[in-house]
N, C-alpha and C positions, 0 to 999 in steps of 0.2 A: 732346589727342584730342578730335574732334567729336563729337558728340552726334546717334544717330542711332536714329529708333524708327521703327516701321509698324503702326499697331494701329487698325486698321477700326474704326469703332461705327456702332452705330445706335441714336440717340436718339429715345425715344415719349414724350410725355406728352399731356396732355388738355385740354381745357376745362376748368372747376371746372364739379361736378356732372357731364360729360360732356354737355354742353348744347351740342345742335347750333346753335351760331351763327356759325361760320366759314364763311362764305358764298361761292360764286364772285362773279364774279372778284375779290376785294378777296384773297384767299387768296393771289393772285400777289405780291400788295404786299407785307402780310407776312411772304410768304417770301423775298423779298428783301431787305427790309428785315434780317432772322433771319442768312440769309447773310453778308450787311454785319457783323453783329454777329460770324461767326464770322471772316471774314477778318482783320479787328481786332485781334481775339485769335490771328493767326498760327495758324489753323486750315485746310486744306483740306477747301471742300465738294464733295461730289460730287451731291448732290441733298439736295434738301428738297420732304415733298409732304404732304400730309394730304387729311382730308375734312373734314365738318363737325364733329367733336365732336374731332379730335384730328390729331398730325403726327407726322412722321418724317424724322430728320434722318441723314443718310450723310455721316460726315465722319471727319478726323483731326484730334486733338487735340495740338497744340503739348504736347512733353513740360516745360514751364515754367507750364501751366494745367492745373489738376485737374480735373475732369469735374462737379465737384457744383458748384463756384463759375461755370464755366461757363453749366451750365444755369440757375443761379440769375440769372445776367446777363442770360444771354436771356431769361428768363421776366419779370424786372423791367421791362427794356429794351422788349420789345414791347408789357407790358402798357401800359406807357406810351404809347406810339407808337399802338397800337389805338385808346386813348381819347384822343390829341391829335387825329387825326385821322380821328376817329368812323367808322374801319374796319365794327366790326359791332358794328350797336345793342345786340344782346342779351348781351354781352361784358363775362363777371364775374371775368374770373380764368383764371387756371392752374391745375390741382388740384396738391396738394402735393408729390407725389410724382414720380418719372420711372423710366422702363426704360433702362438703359444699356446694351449686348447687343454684344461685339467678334466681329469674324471674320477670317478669314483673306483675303489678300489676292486669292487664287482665286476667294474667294464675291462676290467684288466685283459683278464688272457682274450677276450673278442677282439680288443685293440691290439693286442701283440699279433695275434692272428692274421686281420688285415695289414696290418702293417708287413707282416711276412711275406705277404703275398700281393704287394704291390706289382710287379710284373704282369701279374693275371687283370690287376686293377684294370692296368691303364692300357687294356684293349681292348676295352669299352667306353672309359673315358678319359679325357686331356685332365694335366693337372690344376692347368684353369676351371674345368667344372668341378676338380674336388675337393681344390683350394673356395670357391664361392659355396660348396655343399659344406665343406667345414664352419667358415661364418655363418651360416644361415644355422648349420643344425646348435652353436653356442650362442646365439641371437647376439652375435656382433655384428652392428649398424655399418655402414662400409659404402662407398659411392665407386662403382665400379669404374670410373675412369683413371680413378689413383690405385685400382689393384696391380695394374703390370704395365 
């Protein structure tokens, strides 16, 4: 028998510190490059988009790759790549941690949607309210002094 899943995610995580230095347009490269990384690993992406302190990744994960090792590859993989070719000067890191968040295959294009349009997002709000609006709307339990 084949092996078959469908399980939506959307991947957040940050700068370290949350240090606005992912800058246009090098942001396109990176998240290409990210992409690259997810295809590799027999993942389908469906968008990748952020702003400057942080990103968001819309994909499926190959059920033969766990989601922590994952992010952990991307996070190495690009940190690398940012500083081989001095993407964004001010570029110290990944923060340690990630939001992993699944949905139904319904919520799909809504979530490719907002995810598109992050920019528009965050002129209304910090990624700190939509980092604690994503926990609260997956009812993951969370003590906001260990968020940031």
């Amino acid at each position: 028998m084949s092996t078959f899943t469908q399980i939506l995610y959307q991947i957040v995580f940050s700068t370290k510190h949350r240090k606005e230095c992912l800058t246009s347009p090098d942001r396109e490269i990176l998240f290409k490059y990210i992409s690259g990384i997810l295809l590799n690993k027999k993942c389908h992406v469906y968008t990748i988009n952020g702003v400057k302190d942080h990103l968001h990744i819309i994909c499926t994960v190959h059920p033969s790759v766990s989601v922590s090792s994952l992010i952990k590859d991307i996070k190495v993989a690009s940190s690398l790549y940012i500083k081989q070719n001095e993407l964004f000067h001010d570029f110290n890191g990944w923060q340690d941690g990630y939001g992993a968040f699944t949905y139904s295959v319904g919520a799909k294009e809504k979530l490719i949607e907002y995810v598109n349009n992050q920019e528009e997002h965050h002129t209304s709000f910090s990624f700190r309210e939509e980092y604690i609006r994503l926990l609260k709307e997956n009812d993951i339990h969370f003590d906001e002094k260990y968020l940031f």
